[in-house]
C-alpha positions in Angstrom: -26.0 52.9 -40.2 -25.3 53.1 -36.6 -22.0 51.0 -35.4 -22.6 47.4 -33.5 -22.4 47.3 -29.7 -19.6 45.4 -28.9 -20.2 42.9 -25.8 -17.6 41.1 -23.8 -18.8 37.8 -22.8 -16.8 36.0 -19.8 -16.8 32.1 -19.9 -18.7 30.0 -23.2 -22.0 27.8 -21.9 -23.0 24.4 -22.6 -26.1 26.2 -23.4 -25.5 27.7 -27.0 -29.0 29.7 -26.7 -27.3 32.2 -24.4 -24.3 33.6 -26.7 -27.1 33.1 -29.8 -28.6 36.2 -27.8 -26.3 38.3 -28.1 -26.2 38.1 -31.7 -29.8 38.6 -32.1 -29.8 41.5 -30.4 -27.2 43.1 -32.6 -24.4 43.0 -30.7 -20.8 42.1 -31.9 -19.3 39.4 -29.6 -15.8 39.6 -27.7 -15.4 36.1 -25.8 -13.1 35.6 -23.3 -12.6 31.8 -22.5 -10.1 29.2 -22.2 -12.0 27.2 -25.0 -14.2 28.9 -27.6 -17.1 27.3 -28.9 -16.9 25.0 -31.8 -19.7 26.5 -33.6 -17.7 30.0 -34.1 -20.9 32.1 -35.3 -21.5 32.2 -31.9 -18.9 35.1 -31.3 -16.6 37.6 -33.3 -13.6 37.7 -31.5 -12.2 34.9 -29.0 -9.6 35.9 -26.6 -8.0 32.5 -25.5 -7.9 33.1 -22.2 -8.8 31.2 -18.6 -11.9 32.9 -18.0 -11.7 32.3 -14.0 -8.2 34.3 -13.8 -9.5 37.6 -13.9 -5.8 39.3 -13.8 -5.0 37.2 -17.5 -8.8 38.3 -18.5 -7.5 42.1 -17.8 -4.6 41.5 -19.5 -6.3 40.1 -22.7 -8.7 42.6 -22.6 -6.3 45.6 -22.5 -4.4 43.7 -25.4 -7.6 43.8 -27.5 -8.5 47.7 -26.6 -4.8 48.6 -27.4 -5.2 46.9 -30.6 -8.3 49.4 -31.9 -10.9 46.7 -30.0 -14.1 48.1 -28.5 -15.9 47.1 -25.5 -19.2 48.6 -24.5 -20.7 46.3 -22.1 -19.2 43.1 -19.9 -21.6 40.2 -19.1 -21.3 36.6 -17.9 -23.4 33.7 -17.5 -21.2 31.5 -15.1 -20.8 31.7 -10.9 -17.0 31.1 -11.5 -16.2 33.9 -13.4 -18.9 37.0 -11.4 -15.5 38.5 -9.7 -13.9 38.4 -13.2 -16.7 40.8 -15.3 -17.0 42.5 -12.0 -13.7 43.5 -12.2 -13.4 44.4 -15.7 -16.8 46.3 -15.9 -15.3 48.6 -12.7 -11.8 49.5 -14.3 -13.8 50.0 -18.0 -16.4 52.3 -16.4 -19.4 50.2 -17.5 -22.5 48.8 -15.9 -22.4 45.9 -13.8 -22.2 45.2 -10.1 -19.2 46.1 -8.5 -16.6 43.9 -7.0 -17.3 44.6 -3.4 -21.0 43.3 -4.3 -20.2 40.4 -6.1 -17.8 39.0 -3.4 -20.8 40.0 -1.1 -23.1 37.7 -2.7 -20.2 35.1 -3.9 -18.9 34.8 0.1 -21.9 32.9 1.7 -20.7 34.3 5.3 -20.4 38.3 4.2 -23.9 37.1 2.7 -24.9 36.5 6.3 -23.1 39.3 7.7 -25.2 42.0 5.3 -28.7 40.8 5.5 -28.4 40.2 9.0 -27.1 44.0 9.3 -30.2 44.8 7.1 -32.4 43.3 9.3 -33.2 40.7 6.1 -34.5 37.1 7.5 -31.7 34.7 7.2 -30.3 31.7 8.8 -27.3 32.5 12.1 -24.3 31.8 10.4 -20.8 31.2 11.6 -17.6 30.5 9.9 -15.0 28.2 10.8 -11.7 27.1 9.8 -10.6 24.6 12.4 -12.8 22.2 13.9 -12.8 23.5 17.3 -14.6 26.7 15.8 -17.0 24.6 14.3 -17.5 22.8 17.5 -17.8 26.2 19.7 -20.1 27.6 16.4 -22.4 24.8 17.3 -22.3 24.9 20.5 -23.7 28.7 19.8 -26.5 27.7 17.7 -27.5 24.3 18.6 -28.5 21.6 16.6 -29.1 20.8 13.8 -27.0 22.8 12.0 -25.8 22.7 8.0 -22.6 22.9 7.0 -21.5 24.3 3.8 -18.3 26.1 1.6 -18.0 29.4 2.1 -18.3 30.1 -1.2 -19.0 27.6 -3.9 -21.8 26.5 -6.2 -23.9 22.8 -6.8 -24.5 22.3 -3.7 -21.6 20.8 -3.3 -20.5 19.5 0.3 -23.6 21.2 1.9 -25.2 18.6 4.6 -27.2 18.8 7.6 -26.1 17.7 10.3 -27.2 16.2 13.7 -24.8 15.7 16.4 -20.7 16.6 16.7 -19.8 13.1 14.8 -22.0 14.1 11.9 -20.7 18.2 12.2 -17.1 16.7 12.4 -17.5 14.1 8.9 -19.5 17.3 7.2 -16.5 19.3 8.3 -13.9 17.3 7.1 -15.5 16.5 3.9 -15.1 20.5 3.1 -12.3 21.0 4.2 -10.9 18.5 1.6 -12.8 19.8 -1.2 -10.6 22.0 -2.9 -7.4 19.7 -3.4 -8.7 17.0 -5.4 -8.2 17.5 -8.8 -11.3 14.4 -9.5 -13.3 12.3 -7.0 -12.8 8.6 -8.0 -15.0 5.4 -7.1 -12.8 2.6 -8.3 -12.1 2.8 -12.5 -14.2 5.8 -12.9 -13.3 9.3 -12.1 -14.7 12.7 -12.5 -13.7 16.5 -12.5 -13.8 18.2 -9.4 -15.7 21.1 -9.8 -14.5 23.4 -6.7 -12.2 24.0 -8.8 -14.7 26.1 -11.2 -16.7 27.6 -8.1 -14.4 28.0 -5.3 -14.2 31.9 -5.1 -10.5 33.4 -3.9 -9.7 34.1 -0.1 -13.1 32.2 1.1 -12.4 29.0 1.8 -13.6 28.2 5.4 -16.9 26.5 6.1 -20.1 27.5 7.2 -21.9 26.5 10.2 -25.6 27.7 9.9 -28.5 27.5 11.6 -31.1 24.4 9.9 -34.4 26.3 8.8 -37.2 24.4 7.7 -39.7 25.3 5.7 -40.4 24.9 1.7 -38.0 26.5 -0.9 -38.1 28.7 -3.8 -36.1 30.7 -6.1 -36.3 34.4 -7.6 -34.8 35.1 -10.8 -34.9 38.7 -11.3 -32.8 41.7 -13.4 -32.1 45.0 -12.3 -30.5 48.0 -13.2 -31.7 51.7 -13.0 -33.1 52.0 -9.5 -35.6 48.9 -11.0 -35.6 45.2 -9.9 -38.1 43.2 -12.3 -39.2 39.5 -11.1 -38.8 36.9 -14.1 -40.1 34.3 -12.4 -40.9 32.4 -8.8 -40.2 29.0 -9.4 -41.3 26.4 -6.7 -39.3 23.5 -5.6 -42.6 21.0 -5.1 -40.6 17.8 -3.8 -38.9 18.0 -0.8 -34.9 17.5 -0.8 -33.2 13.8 0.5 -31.7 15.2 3.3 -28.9 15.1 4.8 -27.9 16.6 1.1 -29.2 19.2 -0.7 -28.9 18.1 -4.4 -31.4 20.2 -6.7 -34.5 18.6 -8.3 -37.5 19.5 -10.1 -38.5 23.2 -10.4 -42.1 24.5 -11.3 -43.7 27.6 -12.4 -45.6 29.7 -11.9 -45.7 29.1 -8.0 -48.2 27.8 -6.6 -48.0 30.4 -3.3 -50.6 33.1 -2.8 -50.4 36.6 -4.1 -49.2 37.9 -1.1 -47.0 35.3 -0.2 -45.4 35.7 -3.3 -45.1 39.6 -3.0 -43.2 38.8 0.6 -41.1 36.7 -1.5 -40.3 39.1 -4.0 -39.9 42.3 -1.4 -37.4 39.6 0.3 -34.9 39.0 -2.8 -35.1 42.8 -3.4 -34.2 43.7 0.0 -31.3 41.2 -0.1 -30.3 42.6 -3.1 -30.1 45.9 -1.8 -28.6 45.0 1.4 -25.5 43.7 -0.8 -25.1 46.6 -3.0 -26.3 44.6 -6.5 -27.5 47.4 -8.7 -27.2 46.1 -12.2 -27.4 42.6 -13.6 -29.1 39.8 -12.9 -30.2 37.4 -9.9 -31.1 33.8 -8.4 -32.5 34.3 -4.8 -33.0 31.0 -3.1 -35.2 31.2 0.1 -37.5 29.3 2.7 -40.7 30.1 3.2 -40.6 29.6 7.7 -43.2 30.3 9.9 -41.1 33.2 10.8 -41.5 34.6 7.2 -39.1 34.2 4.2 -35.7 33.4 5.0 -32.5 33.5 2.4 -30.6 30.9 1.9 -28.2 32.6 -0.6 -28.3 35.0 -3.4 -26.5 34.5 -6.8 -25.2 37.0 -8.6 -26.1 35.6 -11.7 -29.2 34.2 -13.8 -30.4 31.1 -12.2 -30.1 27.5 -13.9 -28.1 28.9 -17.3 -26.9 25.6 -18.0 -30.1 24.4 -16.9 -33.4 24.8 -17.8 -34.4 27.8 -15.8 -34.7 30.4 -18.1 -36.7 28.1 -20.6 -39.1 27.2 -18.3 -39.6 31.1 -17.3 -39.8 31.9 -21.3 -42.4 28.8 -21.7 -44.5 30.1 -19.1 -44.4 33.9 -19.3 -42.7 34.7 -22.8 -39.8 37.0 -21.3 -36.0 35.5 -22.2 -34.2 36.6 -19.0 -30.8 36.3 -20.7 -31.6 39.2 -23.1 -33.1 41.1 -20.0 -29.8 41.0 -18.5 -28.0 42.0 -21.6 -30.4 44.9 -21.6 -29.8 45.9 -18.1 -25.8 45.9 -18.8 -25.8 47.7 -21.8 -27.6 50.5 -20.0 -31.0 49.9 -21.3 -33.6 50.4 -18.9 -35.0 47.0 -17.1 -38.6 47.3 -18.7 -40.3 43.4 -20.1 -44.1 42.3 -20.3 -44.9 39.3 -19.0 -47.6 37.1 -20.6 -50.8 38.3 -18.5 -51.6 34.4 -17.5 -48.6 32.6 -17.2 -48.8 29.0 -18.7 -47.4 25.9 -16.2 -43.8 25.1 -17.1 -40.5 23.1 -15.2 -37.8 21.4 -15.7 -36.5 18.3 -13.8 -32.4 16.7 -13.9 -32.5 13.2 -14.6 -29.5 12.0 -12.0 -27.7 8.7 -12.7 -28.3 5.6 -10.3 -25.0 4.3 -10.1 -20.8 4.9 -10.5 -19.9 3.5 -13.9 -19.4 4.2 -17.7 -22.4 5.7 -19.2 -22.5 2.7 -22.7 -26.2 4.4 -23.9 -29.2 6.2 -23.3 -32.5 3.5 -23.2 -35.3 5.8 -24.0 -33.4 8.6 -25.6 -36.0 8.5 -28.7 -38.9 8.2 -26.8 -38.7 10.6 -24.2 -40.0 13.4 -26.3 -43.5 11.6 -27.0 -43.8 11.6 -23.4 -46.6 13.8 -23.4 -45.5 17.1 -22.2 -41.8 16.9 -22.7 -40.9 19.7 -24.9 -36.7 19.7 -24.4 -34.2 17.5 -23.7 -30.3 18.6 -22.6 -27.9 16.0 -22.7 -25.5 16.7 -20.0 -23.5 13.5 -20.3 -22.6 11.5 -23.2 -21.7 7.6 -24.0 -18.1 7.3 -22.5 -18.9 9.5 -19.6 -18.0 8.7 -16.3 -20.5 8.6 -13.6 -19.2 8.7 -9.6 -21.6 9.1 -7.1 -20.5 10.6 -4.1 -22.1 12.7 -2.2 -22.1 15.3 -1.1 -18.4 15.8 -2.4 -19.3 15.3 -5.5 -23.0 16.4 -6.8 -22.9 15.8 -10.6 -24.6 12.6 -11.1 -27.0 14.5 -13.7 -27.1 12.7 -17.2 -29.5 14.8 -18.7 -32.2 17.8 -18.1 -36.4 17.7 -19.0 -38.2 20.5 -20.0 -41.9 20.3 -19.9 -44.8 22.4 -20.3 -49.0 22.0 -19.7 -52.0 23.1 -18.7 -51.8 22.7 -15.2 -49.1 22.6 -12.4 -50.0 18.5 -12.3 -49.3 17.9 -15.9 -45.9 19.6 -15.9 -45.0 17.1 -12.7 -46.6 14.2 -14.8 -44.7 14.9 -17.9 -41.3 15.3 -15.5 -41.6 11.7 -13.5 -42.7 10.5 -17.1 -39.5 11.2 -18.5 -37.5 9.7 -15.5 -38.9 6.2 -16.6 -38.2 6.5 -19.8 -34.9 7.9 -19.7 -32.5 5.7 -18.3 -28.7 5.1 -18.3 -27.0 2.1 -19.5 -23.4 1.3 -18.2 -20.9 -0.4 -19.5 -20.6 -3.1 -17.4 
């Protein structure tokens, strides 16, 4: 009987469907993170390790292969820790996209620098580190403009902006993202999470040309010359600008054929242009009258914690995590997709209001909400809630999954659930 696989997993998941993949696929799991799991049939081996410090990852990881340990393929599910299985796949001569890619997608500005090189459509981007480059950066592209991290993930402290006060407040407000350990609004307090995104050596802020235009995202996997689409999802309600915060997706997209092709010849290109070869892919993008333009590729499967890769499964049948796995274990990137996709999405539920989460009114009777097939609790009783934006995005209390036989049931079944569900606080 032929030896198991051995697969180093960076980082654990709130989602305990992605490391149950792994283990029905045969392989034998090697998890590196700073807390394991507590249900441990969910890996073999846990290396207690911070999973973003990709020098004490190396170190555990030589530990383990001096000790007789195996590793035969690397693999990650989270934005923080990309560089880290980037690095380790490189020095252990297995698939994965290099380091020099990953910082390339990971860097929002070298992002800009290589599809503009490509000739790829994307927004004029500057960087800045004072304010005075952000002021002559604007003065450049003209208003409006949006401001956002270098690199970072969320959403968090991207705004549009109107005129210098506005593009000196957006500034400021990124500027002071990294230090805060929490954001606080009176009693309540909550992590900071630049602190799990912020990506080394890139920590100035972008100045970018505003493009309208309705927005998208690609998921795809690649590896072997190939790059498959999973899924177009559409983004069918339009965001509350000045910020950016993510709300309901839907599949399959609602574009024509050929518009969808530009799409996907788009992401691939992008791809390309930043030298991702094996893995997999969330390409966001808006559709302009000038053609698609990218907003920012990420270098890993989109919405993980989410609900992204259940709503692709629900409407086309193909698990995107295990495509991924495939690609880095070598396999060639080869799925079929359900011939008619069935309508599928997934909506966050966000919380009203700063304050002590008590209960969850509705939390029974959300799934007879016709449509509703999942539910993921992203909060619990005792939580705190602060709402801040756009320092802070994570007001989300919980995630909807929903399936139907049409795009307008799905969206039904999603604003359903939002009435249902509702927080109850404390005080």
């Amino acid at each position: 009987m032929p030896e198991s696989r051995v697969l180093l997993m960076i980082a654990a998941s709130l989602n305990p469907d992605l490391l149950r993949t792994p283990h029905e696929m045969g392989l034998e799991v090697v998890l590196a993170a700073a807390v394991a799991p507590a249900d441990d049939s969910l890996y073999d081996v846990h290396l207690a390790v911070d999973e973003l410090d990709e020098e004490a990852v190396l170190d555990a990881v030589r530990d383990h292969l001096g000790h007789g340990g195996r590793i035969d393929a690397v693999a990650t599910f989270h934005e923080g820790a990309l560089h880290v299985a980037a690095r380790i796949a490189a020095e252990l001569g297995l698939p994965g996209n290099s380091p020099e890619a990953v910082r390339a997608m990971r860097d929002k500005f070298l992002t800009g620098q290589r599809l503009t090189e490509a000739g790829v459509g994307t927004p004029d981007t500057r960087v800045a580190h004072t304010f005075s480059e952000a002021r002559a950066a604007a003065a450049e592209l003209g208003y409006p403009l949006v401001l956002k991290p270098q690199a970072s993930a969320a959403s968090q402290g991207v705004t549009k902006v109107a005129n210098e006060t506005e593009l000196g407040a957006a500034f400021d407000n990124i500027t002071g993202l990294y230090a805060p350990e929490a954001f606080h609004d009176g009693a309540y307090s909550v992590p900071n999470v630049a602190h799990i995104y912020a990506y080394p050596q890139a920590q100035g802020v972008l100045i970018q040309e505003y493009v309208s235009g309705d927005e998208f995202a690609v998921d795809m996997v690649y590896g072997d010359g190939k790059y498959r689409l999973l899924a177009i999802h559409d983004k069918p309600y339009p965001f509350a600008e000045p910020h950016f915060i993510e709300g309901a997706y839907a599949t399959p997209s609602a574009l024509s054929e050929s518009e969808q092709a530009l799409l996907v010849d788009t992401a691939v290109a992008a791809l390309k242009a930043l030298g991702a070869t094996v893995g997999g892919a969330h390409v966001e993008m808006r559709l302009t009258d000038e053609g698609p333009k990218i907003i920012e590729v990420n270098g890993r499967l989109g919405g993980t914690t989410a609900f992204v890769q259940e709503s692709i499964r629900e409407s086309t049948g193909v698990w995107g995590p295990r495509e991924y796995l495939r690609a880095v274990l070598g396999e060639p990137v080869e799925f079929t997709a359900k011939a008619q996709p069935t309508p599928a999405g997934f909506s966050p539920l966000l919380a009203d209001r700063s304050g002590e989460i008590a209960r969850f009114a509705g939390a029974e009777e959300v799934m007879d909400v016709p449509g509703v097939i999942g539910v993921r609790w992203m909060a619990k009783p005792g939580d705190h809630v602060v709402i801040k934006y756009p320092e802070n995005p994570v007001s989300c209390f919980a995630l909807i999954l929903a399936r139907g036989e049409t795009r307008e049931q799905v969206l039904s079944a999603l604003e359903g659930a939002e009435k249902v569900l509702i927080p109850v606080y404390t005080d």
